[in-house]
C-alpha positions as CSV (number, residue, x, y, z in Angstrom):
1,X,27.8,32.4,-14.8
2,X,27.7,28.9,-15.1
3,X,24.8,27.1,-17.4
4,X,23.2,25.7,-13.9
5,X,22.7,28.7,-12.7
6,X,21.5,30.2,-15.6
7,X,19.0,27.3,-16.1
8,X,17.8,28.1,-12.3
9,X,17.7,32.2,-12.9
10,X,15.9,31.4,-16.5
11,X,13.2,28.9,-14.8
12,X,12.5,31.1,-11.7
13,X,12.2,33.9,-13.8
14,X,9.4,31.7,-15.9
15,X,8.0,30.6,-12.2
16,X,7.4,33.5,-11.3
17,X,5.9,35.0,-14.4
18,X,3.4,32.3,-14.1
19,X,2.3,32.6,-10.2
20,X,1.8,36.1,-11.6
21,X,-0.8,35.1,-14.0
22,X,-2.2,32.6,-11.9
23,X,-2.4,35.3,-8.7
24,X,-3.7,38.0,-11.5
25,X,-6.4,35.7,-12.8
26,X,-7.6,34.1,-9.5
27,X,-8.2,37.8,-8.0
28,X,-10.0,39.3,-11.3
29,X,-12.3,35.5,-11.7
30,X,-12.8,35.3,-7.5
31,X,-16.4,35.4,-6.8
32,X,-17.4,38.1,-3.9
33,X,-19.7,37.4,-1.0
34,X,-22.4,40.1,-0.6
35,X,-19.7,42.1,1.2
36,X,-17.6,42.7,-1.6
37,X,-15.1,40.5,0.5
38,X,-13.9,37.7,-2.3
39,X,-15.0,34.0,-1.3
40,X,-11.5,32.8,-1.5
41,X,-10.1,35.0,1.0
42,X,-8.8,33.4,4.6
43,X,-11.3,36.3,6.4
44,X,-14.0,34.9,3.9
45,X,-13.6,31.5,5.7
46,X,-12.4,32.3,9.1
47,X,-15.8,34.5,8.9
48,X,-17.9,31.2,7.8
49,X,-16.5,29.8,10.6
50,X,-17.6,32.2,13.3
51,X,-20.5,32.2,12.1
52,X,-20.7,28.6,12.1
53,X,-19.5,28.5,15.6
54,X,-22.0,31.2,16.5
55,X,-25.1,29.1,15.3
56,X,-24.1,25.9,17.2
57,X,-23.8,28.5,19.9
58,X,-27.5,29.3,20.1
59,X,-28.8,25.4,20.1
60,X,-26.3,24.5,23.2
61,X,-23.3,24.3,24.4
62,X,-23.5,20.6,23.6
63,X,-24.1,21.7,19.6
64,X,-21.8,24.3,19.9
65,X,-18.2,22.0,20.5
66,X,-19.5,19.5,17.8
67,X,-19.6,22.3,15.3
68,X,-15.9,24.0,16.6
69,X,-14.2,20.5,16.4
70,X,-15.9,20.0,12.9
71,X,-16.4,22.5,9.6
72,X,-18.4,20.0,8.6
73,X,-18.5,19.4,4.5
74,X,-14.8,21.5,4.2
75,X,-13.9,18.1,6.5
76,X,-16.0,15.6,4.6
77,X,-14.7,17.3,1.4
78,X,-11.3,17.5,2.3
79,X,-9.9,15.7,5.3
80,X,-7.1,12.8,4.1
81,X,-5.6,10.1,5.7
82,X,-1.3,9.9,4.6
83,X,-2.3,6.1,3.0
84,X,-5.0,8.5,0.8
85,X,-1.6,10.1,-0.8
86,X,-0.9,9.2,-4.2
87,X,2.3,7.0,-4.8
88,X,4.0,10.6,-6.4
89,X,3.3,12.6,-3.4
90,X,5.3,10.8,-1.7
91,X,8.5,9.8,-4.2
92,X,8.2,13.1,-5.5
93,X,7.1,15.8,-2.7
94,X,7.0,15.0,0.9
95,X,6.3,12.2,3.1
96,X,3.2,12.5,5.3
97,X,4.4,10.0,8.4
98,X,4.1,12.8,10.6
99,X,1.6,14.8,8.9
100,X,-1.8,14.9,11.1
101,X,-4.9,17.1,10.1
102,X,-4.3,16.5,6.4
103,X,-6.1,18.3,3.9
104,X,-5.6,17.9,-0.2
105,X,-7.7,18.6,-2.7
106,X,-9.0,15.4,-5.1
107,X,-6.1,15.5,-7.6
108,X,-3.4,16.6,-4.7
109,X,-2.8,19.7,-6.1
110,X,-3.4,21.5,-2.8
111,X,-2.0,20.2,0.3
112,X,-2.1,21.0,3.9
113,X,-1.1,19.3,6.8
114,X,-0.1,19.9,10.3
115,X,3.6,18.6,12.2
116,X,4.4,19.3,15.6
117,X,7.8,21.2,16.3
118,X,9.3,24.9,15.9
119,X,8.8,26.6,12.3
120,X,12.7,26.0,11.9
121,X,13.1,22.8,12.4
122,X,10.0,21.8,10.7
123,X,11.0,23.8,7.5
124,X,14.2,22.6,7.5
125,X,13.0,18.8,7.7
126,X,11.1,20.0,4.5
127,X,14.1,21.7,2.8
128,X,15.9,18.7,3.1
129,X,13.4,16.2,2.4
130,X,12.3,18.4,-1.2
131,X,16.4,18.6,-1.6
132,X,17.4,14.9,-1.6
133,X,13.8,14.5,-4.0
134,X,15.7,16.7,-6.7
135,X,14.6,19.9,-5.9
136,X,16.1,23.6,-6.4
137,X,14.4,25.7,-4.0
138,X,14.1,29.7,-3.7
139,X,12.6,32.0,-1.1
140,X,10.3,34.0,-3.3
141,X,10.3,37.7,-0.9
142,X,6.6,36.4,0.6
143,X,6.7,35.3,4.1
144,X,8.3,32.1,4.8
145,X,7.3,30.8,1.1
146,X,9.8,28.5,-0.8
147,X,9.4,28.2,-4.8
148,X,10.9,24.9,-6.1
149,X,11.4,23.4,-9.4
150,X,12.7,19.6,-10.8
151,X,13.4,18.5,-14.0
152,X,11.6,15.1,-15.0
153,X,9.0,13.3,-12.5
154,X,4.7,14.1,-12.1
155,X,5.7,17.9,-10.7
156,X,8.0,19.8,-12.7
157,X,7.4,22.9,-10.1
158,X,6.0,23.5,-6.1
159,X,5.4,26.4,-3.5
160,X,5.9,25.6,-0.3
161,X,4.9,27.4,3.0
162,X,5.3,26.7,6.5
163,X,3.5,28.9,9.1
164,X,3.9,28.6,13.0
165,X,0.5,28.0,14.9
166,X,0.7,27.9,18.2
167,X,3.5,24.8,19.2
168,X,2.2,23.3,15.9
169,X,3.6,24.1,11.9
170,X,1.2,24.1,9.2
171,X,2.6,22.9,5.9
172,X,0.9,23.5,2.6
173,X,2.0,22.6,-0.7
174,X,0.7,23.5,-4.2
175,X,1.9,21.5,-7.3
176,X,0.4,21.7,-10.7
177,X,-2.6,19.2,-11.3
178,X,-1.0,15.7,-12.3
């Protein structure tokens, strides 16, 4: 076995002992909703949605598109322009040219955009893109979920996912806080 791959074996191995802990510690600290459902689950939001949708519902049809095209403070909280990106994303990550609908949390440790195409040709953009940046990716056995780690630069490790929706391919990254 050659030192490479035993560096790659010996750093995905550390990966994925610390997506453990981190997956381990975000379920035991998640806060519930009166439900018992946790708050950070995607049927927790999808649920805040309806139920968004369903109150514009009763004040009008005119209320109700207004509230379905907008989640209001999720997009004034959220939503991103590529220009918002910082300098690293970009170098380091992925370039947004062709990113719409972009979401990142403040420090761009979380984010999610949107590209038009077929799951395979979008992920394989982002394989090569994340590939001539430095990176050794891994499928990690979830989904369609790449783990990828770089020696040197702002993010020393990234997950990757890319999920059909409809003609569309949502992208979200996670890289450790810069």
């Amino acid at each position: 076995m050659t030192t490479q791959v035993r560096r790659l074996l010996r750093a995905t191995g550390f990966l994925g002992a610390v997506f453990l802990i981190l997956a381990v510690a975000a379920v035991v600290s998640a806060p519930a909703a009166s439900d018992g459902t946790s708050l950070l689950s995607g049927r927790a939001f999808a649920d805040e949605v309806i139920a968004r949708v369903a109150a514009g519902t009763a004040e009008g049809a005119a209320a109700s598109r207004d509230d379905a095209d907008s989640l209001g403070p999720i997009d004034d909280d959220l939503g991103r322009q590529a220009a918002d990106a910082p300098p690293w994303f970009e170098q380091e990550v992925l370039s947004l040219a062709e990113a719409y609908d972009l979401r990142a949390l403040d420090d761009w440790s979380v984010v999610g955009f949107t590209m038009a195409g077929e799951v395979a040709t979008v992920r394989q953009w982002a394989v090569a893109s994340l590939e001539e940046r430095g990176w050794a990716l891994v499928e990690t056995g979830e989904g369609a979920t790449l783990a990828g780690i770089k020696e040197g630069g702002t993010c020393p490790w990234l997950l990757l996912s890319c999920t059909p929706v409809g003609d569309e391919v949502c992208i979200v990254v996670q890289v450790p806080a810069p």
